[in-house]
N, C-alpha and C positions, 0 to 999 in steps of 0.2 A: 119866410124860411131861409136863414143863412147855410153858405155852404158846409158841407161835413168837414169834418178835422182832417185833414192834408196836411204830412207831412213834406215839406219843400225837398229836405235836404233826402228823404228817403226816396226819394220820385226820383231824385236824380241820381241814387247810388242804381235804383235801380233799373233807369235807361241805362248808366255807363256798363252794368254786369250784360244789358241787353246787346250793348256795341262790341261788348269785349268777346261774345259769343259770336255774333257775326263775323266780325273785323281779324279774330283768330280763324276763323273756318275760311274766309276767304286769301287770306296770306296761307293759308298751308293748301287750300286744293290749285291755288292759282301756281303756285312753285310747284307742285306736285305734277301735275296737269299741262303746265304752262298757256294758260288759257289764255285763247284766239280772239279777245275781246275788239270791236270793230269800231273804233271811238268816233264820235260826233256824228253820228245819224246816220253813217255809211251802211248803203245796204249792200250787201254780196250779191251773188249771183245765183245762189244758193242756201238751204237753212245753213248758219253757222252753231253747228250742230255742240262743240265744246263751250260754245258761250249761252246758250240755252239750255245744257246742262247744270253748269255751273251757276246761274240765277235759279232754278228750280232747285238746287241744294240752300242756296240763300233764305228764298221762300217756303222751302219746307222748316227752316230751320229757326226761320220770324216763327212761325206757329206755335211749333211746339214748344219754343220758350218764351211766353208771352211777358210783357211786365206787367206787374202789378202795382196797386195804388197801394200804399203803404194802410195800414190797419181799415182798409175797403176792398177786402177779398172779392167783392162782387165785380169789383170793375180791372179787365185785362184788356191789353189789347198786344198787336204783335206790331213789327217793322214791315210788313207785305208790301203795304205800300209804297214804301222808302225803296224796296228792292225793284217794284214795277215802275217807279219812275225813271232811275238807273239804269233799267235794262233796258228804257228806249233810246236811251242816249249812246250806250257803248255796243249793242246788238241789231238797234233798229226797231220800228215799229212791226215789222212783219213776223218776226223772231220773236216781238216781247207779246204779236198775241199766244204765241203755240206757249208760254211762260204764263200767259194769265190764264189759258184753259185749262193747264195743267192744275193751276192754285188755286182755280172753282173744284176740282175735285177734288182735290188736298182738302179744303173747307166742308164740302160736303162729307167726304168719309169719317171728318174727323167730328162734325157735328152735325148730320142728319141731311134730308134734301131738302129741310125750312130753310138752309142757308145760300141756295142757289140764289135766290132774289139777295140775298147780301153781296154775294161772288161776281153777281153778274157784272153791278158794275164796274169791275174791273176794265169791260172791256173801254168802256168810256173815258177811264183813268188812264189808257195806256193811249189812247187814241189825242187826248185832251194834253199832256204831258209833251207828247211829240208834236203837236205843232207849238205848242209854249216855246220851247227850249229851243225847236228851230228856226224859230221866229225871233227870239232874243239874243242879240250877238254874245253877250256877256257869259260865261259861262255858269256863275255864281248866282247872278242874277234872273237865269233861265229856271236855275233848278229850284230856288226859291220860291219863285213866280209859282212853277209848276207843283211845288209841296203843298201851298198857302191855298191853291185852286180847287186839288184835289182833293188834300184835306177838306176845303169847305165840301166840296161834290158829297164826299164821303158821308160828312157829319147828314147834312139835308139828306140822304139816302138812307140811313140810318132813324131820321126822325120820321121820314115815312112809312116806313117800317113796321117801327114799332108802335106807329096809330094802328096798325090794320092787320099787326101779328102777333100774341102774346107772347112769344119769345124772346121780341124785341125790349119787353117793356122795361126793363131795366135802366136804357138809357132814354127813355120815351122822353118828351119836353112837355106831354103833356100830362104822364103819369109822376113823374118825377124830373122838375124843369133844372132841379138845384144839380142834381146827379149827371142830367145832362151838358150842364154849363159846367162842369168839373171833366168833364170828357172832352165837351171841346178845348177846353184851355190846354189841358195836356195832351191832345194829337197836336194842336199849332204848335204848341212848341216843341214838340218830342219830334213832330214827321222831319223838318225844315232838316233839325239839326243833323238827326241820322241820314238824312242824303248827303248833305253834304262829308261828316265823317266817314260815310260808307265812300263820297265818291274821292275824299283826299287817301282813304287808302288803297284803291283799286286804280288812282293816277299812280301811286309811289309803283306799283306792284307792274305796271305796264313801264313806267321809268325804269328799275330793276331789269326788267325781259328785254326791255331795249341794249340796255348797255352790258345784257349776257349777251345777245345775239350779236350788237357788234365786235365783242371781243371774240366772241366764237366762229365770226366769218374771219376776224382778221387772221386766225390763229390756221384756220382751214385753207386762206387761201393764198396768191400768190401775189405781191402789193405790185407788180407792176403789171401783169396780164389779168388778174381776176379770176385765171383757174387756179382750180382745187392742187396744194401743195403738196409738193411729196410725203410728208410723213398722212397726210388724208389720206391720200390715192393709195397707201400703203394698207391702212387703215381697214377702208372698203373692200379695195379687190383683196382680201385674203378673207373676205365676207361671203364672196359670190359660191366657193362652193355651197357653201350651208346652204343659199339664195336660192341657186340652181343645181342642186345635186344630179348626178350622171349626166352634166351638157356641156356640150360643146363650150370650149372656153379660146379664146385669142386676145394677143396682144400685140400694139402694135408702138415702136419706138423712132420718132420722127427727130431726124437731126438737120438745121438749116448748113445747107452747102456753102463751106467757104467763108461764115459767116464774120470768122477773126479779118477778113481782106475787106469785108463789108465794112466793121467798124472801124477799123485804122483807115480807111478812105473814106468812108461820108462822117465819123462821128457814131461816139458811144449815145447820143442823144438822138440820133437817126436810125441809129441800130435798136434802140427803145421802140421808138416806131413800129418797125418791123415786130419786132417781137409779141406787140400788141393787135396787130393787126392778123397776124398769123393765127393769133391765138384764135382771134372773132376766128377767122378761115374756118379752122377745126371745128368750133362748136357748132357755125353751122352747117356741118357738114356731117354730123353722127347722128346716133338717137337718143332719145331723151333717157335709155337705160345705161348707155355707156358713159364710163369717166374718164375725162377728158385733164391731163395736169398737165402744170409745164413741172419737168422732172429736175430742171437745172442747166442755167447758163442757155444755149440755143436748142436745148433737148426736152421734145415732148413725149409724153406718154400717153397710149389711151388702152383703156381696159374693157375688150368686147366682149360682154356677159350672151350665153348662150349663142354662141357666132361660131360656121365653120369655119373651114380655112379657105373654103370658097368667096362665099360672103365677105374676108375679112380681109381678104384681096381686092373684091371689090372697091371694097370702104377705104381703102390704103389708095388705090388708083384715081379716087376717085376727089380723094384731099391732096393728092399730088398734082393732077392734073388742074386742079380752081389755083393752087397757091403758080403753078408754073405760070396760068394764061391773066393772074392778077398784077398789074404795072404797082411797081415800087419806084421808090424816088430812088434816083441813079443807076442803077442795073436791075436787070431780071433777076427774081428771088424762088430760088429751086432747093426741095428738100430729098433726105433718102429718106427709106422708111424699111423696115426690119421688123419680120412678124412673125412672130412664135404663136403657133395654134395644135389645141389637143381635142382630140373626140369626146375628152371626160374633161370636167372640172375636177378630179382629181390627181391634184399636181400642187405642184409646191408655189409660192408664190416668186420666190426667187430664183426657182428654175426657169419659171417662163420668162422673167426680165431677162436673164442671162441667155435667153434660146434669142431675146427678139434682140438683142442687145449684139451679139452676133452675126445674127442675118442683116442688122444696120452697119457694119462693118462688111461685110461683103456687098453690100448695095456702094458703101461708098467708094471700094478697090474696083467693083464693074465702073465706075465712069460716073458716078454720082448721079442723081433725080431718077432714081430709080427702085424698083419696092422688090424685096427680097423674102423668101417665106423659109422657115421652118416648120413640118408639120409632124407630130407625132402622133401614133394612133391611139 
């Protein structure tokens, strides 16, 4: 019995319309989303919860638009498997099971609970794929290995099947061996390909996010201390009422003492130093809710979200006193500090710089390295 009429060239319009459905759904939720993809086998610490999503719209979305064999409506198949080998590689094997138990139920509602014994072995396939790929340095040559493997897995899964289930019989080798050998030939070459197309466009799509994300720290922060730049810090704290509505809000405005004497004696490349090290100072010395900027030249800002003026006196005395008792190269390096704080968060964003901006001016007319308050009720 020779095989049935296959057409070549329609088999493959209709993998590309299969890619083009994918490969669109995944450029628009990845930009949409900005998916947390966790590449080359890194596991987290946790489920990575947006990249388990994001593979489960993949494989829900293999199913429902299966391809077809050109004038052989009986035979479909989908990309699931293309998606469960990808998702060990860029989410991890622990993440791609809670993806592959998801796609047993996807298969089962969408075709009956005959199809568990199909679905299950997925689990094998996510399991069998992650040591492939971590074991093969290459990265091309991993996912290959792991298409070519599981594919077979699949196919022999499949032939078992449908000996011992009549649902299966369709693709049986022993009902129909020619049908069967026209199925394997187009999973080898339909799985391989779609991984790799799936994974050169979800590399471009992580290159893209990368080089958002650099331009968007460069643009946020400050290129010689690394904190957040004034128009950010602007940005934010005119956030915190909405953030923290009826709380306590303080600011506080740190200016280094004398610091024009500093750099005309050791060096504007000495006086860089300081500047960066001051910065470390502050950050470790708040909490992870406050924003911390350099506001310009030797002057810092920081913005204490839900902070009285007790507390924000604290936190002032408390970065004055580390920056005083830390040795600098050539002299001791002493700041003032100037804090504007209100009972409410609601206040203006400029009034409060302008209140702490003031009290830093009177810190530095008392004798300098000294912290000054305004407080309004």
């Amino acid at each position: 019995m020779g095989l049935p009429a296959f057409d070549v060239l329609g088999f493959l319009l209709e993998l590309f319309k299969g890619f083009c459905v994918l490969y669109t759904v995944t450029n628009l939720a990845a930009q949409h989303y900005r998916t947390k993809l966790l590449v080359l086998l890194h596991e987290s610490s946790g489920p990575n919860h947006v990249g388990i999503m994001f593979f489960l719209v993949l494989s829900g979305l293999a199913m429902i638009f299966p391809i077809q064999l050109p004038y052989l409506d009986v035979f479909f198949f989908d990309l699931r498997l293309s998606v469960i080998i990808l998702s060990t590689l860029y989410i991890g094997v622990a993440d791609s099971f809670i993806v592959a138990t998801a796609t047993l139920v996807f298969r089962m509602l969408k075709g009956g609970l005959d199809w568990i014994w199909w679905a299950a072995g997925i689990y094998v396939y996510v399991a069998s794929a992650y040591l492939i790929i971590k074991n093969i340095r290459s990265r091309n040559l991993g996912l290959f290995a792991a298409s070519v493997v599981i594919t077979a897995l699949h196919l022999g899964l499949l032939a078992i099947l449908s000996a011992y289930h009549p649902g299966f019989n369709f693709v049986s080798p022993f009902v129909a061996a020619d049908n069967f050998l026209l199925l394997a030939m187009t999973l080898l070459m339909s799985i391989p390909l779609s991984v790799h197309m799936l994974d050169l466009s979800l590399s471009r799509i992580l290159a893209f996010q990368n080089q958002y994300s650099e331009l968007q720290y460069k643009a946020d922060t400050d290129g010689l201390t690394g904190l957040l730049n004034r128009r950010r810090f602007q940005e934010l704290f005119s956030q915190l009422p909405a953030l923290y509505p009826g709380k306590p809000l303080s600011v506080l405005m740190i200016d280094v003492d004398e610091f024009k004497k500093y750099n005309d004696t050791f060096g504007h490349p000495q006086g860089d130093v300081v500047l960066r090290r001051l910065a470390a100072l502050l950050a470790n010395n708040v909490r992870e809710s406050d924003i911390v900027t350099r506001y310009g030249g030797e002057e810092f800002i920081i913005g204490l979200p839900n902070t009285a003026a007790q507390e924000a006196v604290r936190i002032a005395e408390t970065i004055r006193g580390a920056i005083e008792s830390t040795p600098f190269y050539g002299r001791q390096i002493t700041v003032s500090i100037g804090i504007m704080s209100c009972t409410t968060s609601d206040i203006s964003m400029e009034t409060m710089i302008a209140g702490a901006d003031t009290q830093l001016y009177r810190a530095k007319k008392a004798g300098r390295n000294q912290v000054c308050l305004e407080f309004v009720i």
